[in-house]
C-alpha positions in Angstrom: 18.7 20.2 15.4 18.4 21.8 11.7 21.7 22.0 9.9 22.0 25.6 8.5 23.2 24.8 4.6 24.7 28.5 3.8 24.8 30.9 6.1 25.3 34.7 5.0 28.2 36.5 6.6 28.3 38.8 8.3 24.8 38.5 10.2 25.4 42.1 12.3 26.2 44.9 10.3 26.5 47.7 12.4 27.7 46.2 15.8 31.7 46.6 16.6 33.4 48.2 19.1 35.2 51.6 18.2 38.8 52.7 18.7 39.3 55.1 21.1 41.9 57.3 18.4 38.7 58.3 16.6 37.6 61.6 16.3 34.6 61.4 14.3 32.3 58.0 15.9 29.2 58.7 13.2 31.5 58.5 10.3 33.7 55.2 11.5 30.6 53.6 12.0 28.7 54.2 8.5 32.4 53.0 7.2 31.9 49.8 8.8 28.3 49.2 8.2 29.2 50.2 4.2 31.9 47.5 4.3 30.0 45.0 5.9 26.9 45.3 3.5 29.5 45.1 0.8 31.2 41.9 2.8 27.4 40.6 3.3 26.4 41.3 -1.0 30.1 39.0 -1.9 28.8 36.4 0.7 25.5 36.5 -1.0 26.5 36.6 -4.4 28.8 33.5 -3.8 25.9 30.9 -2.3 23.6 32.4 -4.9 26.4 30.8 -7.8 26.1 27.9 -5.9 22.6 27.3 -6.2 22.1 28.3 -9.7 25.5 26.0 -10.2 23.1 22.6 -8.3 19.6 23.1 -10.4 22.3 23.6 -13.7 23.8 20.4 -12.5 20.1 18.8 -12.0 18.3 20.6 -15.2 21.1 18.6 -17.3 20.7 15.8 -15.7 17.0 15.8 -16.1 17.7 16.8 -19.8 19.7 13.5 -20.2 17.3 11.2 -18.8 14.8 13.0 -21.3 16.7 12.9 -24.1 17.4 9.1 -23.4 13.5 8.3 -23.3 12.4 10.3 -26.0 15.7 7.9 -28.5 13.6 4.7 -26.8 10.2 5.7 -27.8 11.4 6.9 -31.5 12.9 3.3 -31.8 9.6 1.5 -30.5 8.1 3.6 -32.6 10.0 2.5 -36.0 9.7 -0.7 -34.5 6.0 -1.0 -34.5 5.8 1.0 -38.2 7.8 -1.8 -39.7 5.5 -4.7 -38.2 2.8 -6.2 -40.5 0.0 -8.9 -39.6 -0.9 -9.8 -43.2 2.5 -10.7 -44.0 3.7 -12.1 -40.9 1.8 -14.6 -38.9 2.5 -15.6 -35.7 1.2 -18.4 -34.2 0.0 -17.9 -30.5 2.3 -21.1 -29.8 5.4 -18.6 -30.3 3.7 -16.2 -28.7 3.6 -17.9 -25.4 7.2 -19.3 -26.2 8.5 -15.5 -25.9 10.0 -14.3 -22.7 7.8 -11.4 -21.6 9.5 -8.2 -21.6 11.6 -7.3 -18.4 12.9 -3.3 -18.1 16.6 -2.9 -16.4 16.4 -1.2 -13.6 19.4 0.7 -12.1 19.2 0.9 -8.1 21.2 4.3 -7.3 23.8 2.9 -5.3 26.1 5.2 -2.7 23.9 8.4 -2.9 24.9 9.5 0.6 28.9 9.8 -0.1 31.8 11.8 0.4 31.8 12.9 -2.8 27.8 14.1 -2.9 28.1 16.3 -0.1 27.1 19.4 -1.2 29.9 22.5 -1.0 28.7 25.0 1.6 28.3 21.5 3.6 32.2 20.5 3.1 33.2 23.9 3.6 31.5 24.0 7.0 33.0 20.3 8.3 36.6 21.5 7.2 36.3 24.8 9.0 34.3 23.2 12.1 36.6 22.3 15.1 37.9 18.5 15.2 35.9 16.5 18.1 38.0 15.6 21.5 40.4 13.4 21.2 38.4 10.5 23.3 39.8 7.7 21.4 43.2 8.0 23.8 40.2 6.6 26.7 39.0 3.3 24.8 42.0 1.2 25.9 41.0 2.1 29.7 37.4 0.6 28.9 36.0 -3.1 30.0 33.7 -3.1 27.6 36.0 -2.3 24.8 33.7 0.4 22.9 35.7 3.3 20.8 35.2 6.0 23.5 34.7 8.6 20.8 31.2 6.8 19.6 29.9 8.7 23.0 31.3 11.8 21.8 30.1 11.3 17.5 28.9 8.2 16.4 28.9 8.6 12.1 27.1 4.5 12.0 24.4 5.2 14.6 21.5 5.1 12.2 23.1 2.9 9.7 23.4 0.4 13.1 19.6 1.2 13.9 18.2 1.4 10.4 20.3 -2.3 10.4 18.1 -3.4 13.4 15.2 -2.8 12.4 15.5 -4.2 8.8 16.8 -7.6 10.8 13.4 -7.4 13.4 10.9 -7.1 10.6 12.7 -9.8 8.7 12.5 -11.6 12.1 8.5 -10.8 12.6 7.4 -12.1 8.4 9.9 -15.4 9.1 7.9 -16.1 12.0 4.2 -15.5 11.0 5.4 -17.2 7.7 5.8 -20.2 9.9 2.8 -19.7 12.3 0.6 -19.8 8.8 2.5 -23.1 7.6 0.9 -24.8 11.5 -2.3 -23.8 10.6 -2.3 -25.2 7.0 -0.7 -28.5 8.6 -3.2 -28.2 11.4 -6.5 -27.8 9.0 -5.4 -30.2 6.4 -4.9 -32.8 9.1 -7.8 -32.1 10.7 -9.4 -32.3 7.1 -8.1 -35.5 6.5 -9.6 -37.2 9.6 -13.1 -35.6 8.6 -12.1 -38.0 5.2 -11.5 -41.0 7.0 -14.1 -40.6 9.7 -16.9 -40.3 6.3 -15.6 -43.4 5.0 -15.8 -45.6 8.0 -19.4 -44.0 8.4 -18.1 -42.8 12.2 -19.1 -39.0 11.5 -22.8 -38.5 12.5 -25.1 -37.5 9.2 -27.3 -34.6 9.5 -31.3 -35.8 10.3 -33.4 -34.1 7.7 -37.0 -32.8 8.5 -39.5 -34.7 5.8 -42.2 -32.4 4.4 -45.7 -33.0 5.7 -47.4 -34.7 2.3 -49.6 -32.0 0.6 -53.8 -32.7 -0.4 -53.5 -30.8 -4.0 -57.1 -32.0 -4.6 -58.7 -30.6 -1.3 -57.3 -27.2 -3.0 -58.7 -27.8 -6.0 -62.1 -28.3 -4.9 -62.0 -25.3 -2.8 -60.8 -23.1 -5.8 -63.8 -24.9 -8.0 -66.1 -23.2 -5.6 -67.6 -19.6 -5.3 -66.9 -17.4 -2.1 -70.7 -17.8 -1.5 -70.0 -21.4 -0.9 -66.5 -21.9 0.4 -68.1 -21.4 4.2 -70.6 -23.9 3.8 -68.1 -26.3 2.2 -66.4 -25.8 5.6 -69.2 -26.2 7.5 -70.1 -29.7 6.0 -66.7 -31.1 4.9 -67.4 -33.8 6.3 -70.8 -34.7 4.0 -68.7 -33.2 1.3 -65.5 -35.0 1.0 -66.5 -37.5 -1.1 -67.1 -34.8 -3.8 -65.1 -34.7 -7.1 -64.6 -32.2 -9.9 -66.7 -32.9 -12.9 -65.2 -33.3 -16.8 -66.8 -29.2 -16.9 -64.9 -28.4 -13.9 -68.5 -27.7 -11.7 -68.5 -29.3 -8.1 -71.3 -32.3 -8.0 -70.7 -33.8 -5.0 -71.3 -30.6 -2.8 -74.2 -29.2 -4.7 -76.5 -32.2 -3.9 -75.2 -32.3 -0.5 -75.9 -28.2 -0.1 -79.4 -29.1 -1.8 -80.3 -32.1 0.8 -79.3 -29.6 3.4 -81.8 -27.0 2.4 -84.2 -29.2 1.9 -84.1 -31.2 5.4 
């Protein structure tokens, strides 16, 4: 359910029963509707102060925190006008002696108070009616809870926001220790694979040896034309005792194509 922050009163202008004494009904009720648009104009006026009193309040402080950042940076920057390489030398040993620079950070503490409430908000809880008093029940209870907590309970969320924090912190703690059993588990497992290498226990991988390669039938058949190549395949067998000459000409197969042609 939204909570209304200001409400304007009053919200009907013109309805309100009339006295019976009155003679004239049209004039009592543009009275009334008069003094309740004058009522509703004072109402108005009043929560319109109040919000130009809260974005006063937040411009300043916004002007402070400005005001505080703009005196940092005009020191850094006198700071880094006074600094001089040529005349001071530092070493990169002191440089990685120096404690890196760390910011304060202030962690806004007790933002949802008393105190912060905002006014139409206090004004509304201290004319709102009190809750029953269900307290007078508790001591008639087994279980020993406040009876009014069923009525208002002001640390239900607090209590589950408290839950929740403690389950998540619950959930990491565990699969922070279901990761450490697997690290243990692997770098056992990693060790046997060790020992088992040493002893000469683990089975070696059988590598496939490459067929051995005839680089000089190649040759021969790159010595030779196209015209030639299919006879050199129909008589490799005449052929293969064939060799490259110094020029790089094949002898061996031209006497045996010559023979051929001339049986």
């Amino acid at each position: 359910m939204p909570l209304v922050k200001r409400n304007i009163e009053p919200r009907h202008l013109c309805r309100g029963a009339l006295p019976e004494t009155i003679s004239n009904e049209l004039e009592c009720v543009t009275n009334n509707t008069l003094s309740a648009i004058i009522r509703q104009l004072s109402s108005l006026s009043k929560h319109a102060e109040d919000v130009f009193g809260e974005l006063f309040n937040e411009a300043n402080t916004f002007y402070l925190r400005a005001n505080s950042l703009q005196d940092r940076i005009d020191r850094l920057a006198i700071k880094v006008t006074q600094l001089d390489s040529s005349v001071e030398e530092v070493s990169l040993q002191d440089i990685n002696m120096r404690k890196a620079f760390k910011s304060s950070t202030v962690q806004d503490q007790q933002v949802v108070t008393k105190s912060s409430i905002p006014t139409p908000i206090t004004e509304m809880y201290n004319t709102s009616d009190k809750p029953p008093p269900l307290n007078i029940l508790s001591a008639y209870r087994d279980d020993h809870i406040d009876g009014i907590k069923f009525y208002t309970d002001p640390s239900y969320f607090f209590d589950l926001w408290k839950e929740k924090m403690l389950q998540d912190t619950e959930d990491k703690r565990k699969e922070k220790r279901k990761h450490r059993v697997n690290m243990s588990s692997l770098s056992l497992l990693f060790t046997q694979e060790q020992k088992r290498c040493v002893d000469g226990t683990l089975p070696r991988e059988v590598k496939k040896v490459r067929k051995a390669h005839n680089c000089r039938q190649e040759w021969n058949m790159m010595a030779l034309d196209k015209e030639l190549r299919h006879y050199h395949s129909l008589h490799r067998g005449v052929s293969s005792e064939g060799s490259l000459s110094p020029d790089g000409s094949y002898n061996g197969f031209y006497f045996s194509y010559c023979s051929y042609n001339v049986l």
